[in-house]
FISE-625942 format. One record per atom (N, C-alpha, C): atom name; residue number from 1; residue in one letter; x, y negated, z negated. Coordinates in steps of 0.1 Angstrom, whole numbers, plus 2048, in hexadecimal, padded with zeros to 3 digits. Last residue first. Example, Ala and Ser with C-alpha at 12.3 -4.5 7.8 and 13.67 -1.06 7.14 Angstrom:
FISE-625942
ATOM atome num residu   x   y   z
ATOM     N   2      S 880 816 7B9
ATOM    CA   2      S 889 80B 7B9
ATOM     C   2      S 881 800 7B1
ATOM     N   1      A 884 839 7B2
ATOM    CA   1      A 87B 82D 7B2
ATOM     C   1      A 884 821 7B2
end
This chain:
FISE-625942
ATOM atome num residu   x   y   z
ATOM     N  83      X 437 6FB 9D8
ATOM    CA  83      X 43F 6F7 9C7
ATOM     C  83      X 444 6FE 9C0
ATOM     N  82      X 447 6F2 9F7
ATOM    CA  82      X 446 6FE 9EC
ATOM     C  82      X 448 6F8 9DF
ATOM     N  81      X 43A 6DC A09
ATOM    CA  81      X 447 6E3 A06
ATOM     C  81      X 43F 6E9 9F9
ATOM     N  80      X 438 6D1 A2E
ATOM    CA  80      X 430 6D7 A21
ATOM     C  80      X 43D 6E2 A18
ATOM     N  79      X 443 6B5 A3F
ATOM    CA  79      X 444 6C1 A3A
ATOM     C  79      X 43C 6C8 A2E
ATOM     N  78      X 440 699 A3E
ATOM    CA  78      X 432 6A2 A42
ATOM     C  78      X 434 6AE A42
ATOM     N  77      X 454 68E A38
ATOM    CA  77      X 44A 68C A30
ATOM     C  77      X 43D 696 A32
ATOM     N  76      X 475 69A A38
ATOM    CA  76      X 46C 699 A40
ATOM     C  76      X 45D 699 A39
ATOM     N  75      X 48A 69F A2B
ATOM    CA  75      X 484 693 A28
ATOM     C  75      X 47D 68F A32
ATOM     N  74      X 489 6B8 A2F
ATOM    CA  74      X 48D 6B7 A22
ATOM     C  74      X 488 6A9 A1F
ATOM     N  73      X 494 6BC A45
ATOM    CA  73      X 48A 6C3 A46
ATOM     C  73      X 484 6BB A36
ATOM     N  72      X 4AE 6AC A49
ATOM    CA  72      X 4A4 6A7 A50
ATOM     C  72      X 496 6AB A4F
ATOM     N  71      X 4BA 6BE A33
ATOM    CA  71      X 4BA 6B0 A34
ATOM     C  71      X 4AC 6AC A39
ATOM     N  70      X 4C0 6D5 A42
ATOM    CA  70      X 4B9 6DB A36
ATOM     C  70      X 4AE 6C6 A32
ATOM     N  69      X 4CB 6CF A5B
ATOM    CA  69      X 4BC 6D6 A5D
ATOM     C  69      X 4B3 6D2 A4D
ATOM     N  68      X 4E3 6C6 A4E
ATOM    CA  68      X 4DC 6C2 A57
ATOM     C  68      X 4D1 6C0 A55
ATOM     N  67      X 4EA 6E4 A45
ATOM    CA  67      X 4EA 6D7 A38
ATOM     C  67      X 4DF 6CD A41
ATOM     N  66      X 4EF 6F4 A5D
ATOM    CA  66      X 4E0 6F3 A54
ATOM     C  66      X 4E2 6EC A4A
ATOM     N  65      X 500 6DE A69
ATOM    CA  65      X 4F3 6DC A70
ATOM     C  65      X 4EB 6E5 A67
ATOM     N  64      X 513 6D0 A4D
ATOM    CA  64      X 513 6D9 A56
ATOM     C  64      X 502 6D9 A5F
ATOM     N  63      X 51E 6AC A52
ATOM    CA  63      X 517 6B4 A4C
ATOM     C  63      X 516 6C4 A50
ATOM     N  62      X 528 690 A5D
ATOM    CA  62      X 530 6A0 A56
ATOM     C  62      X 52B 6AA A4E
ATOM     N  61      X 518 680 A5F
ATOM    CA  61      X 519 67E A4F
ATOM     C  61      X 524 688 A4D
ATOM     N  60      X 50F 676 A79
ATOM    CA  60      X 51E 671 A75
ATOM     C  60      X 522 672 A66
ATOM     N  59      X 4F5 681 A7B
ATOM    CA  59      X 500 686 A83
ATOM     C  59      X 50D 685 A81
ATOM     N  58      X 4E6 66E A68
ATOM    CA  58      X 4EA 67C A65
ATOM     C  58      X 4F5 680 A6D
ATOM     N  57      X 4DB 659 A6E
ATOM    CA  57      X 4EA 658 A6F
ATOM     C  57      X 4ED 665 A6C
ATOM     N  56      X 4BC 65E A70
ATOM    CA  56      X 4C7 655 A77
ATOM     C  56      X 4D5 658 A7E
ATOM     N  55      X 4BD 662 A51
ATOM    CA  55      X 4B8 66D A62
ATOM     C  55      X 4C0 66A A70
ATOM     N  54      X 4C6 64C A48
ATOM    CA  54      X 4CE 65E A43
ATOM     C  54      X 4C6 669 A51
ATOM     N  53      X 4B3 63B A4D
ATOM    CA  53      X 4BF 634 A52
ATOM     C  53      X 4CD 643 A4D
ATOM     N  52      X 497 642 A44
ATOM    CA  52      X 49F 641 A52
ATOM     C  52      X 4A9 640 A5A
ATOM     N  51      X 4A2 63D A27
ATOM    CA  51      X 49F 64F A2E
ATOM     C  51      X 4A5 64D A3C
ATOM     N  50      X 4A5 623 A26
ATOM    CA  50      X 4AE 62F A22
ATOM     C  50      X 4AE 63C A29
ATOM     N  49      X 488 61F A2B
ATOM    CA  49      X 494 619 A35
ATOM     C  49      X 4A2 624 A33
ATOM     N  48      X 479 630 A17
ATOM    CA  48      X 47E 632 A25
ATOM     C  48      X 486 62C A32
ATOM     N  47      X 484 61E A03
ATOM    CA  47      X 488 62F A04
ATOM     C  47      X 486 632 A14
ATOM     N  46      X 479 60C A07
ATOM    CA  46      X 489 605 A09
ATOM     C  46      X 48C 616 A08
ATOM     N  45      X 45B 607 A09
ATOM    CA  45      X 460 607 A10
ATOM     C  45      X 476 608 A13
ATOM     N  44      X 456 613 9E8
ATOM    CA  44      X 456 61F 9F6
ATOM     C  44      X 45E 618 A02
ATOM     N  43      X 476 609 9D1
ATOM    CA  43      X 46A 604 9DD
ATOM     C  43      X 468 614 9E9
ATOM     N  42      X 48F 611 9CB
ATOM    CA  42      X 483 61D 9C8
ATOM     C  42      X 476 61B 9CD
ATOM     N  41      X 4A2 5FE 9D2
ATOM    CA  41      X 4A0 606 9DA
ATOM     C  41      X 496 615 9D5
ATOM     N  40      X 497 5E7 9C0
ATOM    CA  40      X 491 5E7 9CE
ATOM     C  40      X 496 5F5 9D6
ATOM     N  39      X 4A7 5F1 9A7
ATOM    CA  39      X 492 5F2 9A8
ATOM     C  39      X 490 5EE 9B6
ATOM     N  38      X 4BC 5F5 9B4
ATOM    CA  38      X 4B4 5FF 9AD
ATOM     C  38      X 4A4 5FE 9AC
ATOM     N  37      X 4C1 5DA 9B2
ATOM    CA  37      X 4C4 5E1 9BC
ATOM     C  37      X 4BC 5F4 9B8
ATOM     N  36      X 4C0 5D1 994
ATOM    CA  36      X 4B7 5CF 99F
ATOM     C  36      X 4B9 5D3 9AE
ATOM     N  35      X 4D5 5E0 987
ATOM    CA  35      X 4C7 5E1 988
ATOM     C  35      X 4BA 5DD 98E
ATOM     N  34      X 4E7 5D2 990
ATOM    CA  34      X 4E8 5E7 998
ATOM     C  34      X 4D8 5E5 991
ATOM     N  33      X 4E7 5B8 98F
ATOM    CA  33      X 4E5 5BB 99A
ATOM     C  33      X 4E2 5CD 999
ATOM     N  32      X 4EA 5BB 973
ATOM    CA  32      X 4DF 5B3 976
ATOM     C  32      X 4DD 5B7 987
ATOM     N  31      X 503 5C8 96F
ATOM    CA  31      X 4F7 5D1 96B
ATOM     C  31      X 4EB 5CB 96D
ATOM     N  30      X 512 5B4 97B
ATOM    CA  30      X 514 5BE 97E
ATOM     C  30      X 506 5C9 97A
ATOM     N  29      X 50F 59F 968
ATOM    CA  29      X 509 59F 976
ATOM     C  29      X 50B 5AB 97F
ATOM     N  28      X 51B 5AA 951
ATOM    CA  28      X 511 5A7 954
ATOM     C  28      X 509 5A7 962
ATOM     N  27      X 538 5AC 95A
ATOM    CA  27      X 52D 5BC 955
ATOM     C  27      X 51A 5B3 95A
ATOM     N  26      X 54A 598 973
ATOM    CA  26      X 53F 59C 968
ATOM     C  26      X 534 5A4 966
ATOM     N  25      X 555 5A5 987
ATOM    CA  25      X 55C 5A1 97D
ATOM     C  25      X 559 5A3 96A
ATOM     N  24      X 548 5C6 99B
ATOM    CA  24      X 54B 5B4 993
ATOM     C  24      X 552 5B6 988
ATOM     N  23      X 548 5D9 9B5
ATOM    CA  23      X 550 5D4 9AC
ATOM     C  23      X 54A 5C9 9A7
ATOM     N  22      X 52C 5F3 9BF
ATOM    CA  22      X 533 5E6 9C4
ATOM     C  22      X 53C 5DE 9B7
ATOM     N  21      X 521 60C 9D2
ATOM    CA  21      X 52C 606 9C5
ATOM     C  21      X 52D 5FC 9CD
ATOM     N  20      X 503 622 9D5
ATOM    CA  20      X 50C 618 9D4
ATOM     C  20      X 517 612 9CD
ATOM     N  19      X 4EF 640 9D6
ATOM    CA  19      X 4F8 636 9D2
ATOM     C  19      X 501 62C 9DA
ATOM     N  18      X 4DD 65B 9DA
ATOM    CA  18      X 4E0 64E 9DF
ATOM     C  18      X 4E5 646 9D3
ATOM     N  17      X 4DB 680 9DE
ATOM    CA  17      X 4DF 674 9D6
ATOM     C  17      X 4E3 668 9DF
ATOM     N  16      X 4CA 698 9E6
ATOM    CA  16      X 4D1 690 9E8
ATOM     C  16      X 4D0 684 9E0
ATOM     N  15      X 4CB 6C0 9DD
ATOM    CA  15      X 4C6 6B0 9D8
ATOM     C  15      X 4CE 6A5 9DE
ATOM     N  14      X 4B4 6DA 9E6
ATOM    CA  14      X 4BC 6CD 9EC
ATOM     C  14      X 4C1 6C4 9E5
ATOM     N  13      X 4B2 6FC 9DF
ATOM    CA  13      X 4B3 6EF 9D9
ATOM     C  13      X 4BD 6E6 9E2
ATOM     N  12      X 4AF 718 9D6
ATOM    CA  12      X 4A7 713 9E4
ATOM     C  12      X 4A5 706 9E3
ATOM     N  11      X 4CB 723 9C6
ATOM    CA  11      X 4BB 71D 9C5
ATOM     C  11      X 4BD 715 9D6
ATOM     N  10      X 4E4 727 9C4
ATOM    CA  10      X 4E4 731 9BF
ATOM     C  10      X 4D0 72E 9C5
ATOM     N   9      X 4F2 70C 9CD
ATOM    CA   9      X 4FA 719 9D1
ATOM     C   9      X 4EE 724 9CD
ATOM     N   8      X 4E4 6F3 9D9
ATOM    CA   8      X 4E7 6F9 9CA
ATOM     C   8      X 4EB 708 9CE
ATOM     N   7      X 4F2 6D8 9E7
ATOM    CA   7      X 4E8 6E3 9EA
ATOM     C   7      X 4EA 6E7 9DF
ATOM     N   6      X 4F7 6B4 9F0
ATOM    CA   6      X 4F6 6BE 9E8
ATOM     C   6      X 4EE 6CA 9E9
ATOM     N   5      X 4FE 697 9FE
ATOM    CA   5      X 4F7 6A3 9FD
ATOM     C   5      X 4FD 6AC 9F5
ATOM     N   4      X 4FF 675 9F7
ATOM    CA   4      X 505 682 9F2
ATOM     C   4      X 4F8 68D 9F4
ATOM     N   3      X 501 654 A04
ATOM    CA   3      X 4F9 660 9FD
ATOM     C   3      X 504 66B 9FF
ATOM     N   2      X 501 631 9FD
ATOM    CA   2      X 508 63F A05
ATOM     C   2      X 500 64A A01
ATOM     N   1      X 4FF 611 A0A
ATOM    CA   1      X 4F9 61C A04
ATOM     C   1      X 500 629 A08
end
């Protein structure tokens, strides 16, 4: 799994993106597996294995420490955030 941070230059905006790539031959089993890799990783438990495993490893993402901060504050569940 990899992820992509992103900030929005202009908005008080995080978004991180999760993905994967993996090669086949055949289309079919190709769109049989990315869809079911999809419906287990929108499981609550397989987001927070994800989450824990980007808190974790944050140190080795090359992130700057407020991208960091922005991250760790960001998928912290007991944060209260602004609608």
């Amino acid at each position: 799994m990899e992820y992509t941070l992103v900030t929005h230059p202009t908005k008080k905006s995080l978004y991180l993106y999760w993905g994967e790539s993996k090669l086949y031959e055949d289309v079919d089993a190709a769109i049989r597996t990315a869809v079911a890799s999809i419906k287990k990783a929108l499981k609550p438990e397989s987001m927070e294995h994800e989450i824990s495993l980007v808190v974790r490893h944050i140190d080795s993402a090359g992130v700057s420490p407020a991208a960091k901060s922005q991250v760790l504050s960001f998928l912290d569940p007991l944060r209260q955030r602004e609608l």
